[in-house]
N, C-alpha and C positions, 0 to 999 in steps of 0.2 A: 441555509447557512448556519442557523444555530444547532442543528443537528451534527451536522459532519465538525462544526466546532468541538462540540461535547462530546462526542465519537472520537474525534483526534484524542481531546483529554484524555478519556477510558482506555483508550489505546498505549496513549504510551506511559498513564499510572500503570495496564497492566504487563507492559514489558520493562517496569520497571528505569525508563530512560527519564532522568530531568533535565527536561526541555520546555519551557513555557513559548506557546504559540501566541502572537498578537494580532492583530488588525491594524491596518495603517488606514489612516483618515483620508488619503489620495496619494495615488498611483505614482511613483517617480522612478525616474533613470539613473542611475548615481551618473555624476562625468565619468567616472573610471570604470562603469560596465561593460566588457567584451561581452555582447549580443550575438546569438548563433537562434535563426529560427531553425526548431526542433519540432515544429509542428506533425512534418512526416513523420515520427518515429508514434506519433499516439495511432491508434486502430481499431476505427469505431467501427469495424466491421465484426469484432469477436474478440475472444483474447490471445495474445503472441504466443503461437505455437513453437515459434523458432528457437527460441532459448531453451536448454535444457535445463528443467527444473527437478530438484531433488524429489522423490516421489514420498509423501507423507499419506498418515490416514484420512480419508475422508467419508465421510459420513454413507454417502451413495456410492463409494468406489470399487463396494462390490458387486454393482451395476453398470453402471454405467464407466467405471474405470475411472484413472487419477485425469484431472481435470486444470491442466495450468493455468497459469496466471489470475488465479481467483482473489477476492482481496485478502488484507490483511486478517479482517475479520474472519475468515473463513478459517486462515491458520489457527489465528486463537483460539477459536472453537475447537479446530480437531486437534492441537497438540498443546493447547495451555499455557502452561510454564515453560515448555520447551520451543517455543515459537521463537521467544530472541537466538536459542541456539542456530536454529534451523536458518534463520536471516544471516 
């Protein structure tokens, strides 16, 4: 948890967004939340081929070809400063 914390940080000092991420000390509902389980849409079988993703550089893509849905990190790495465009 303290990684993917420090990770978020890095992430979005380096696309430049100010957003401070927190921790809440336990889990609530607000009364006013419209709840929709969204569980089916995650897919821990690979990543979402269905969506058309704009095809960028990557590292192996001269191999193995452009690779969707990889994370954020990945963008960073292959496009840098041009990742917020690309989002």
């Amino acid at each position: 948890m303290d990684f993917n914390s420090e990770l978020l940080t890095v992430i979005l000092s380096m696309l430049n967004i100010s957003l401070r991420a927190s921790q809440t000390e336990k889990y609530e509902i607000p009364d006013d939340f419209d709840s929709k389980d969204i569980r089916f849409m995650s897919n821990l079988s690979g990543p979402d081929t269905s969506t058309d993703f704009v095809i960028y550089p990557q590292v192996f893509g001269y191999k193995d070809g452009f690779v969707p849905g990889l994370s954020i990190v990945d963008l960073l790495f292959n496009m840098g400063p041009a990742a917020l465009k690309y989002l």
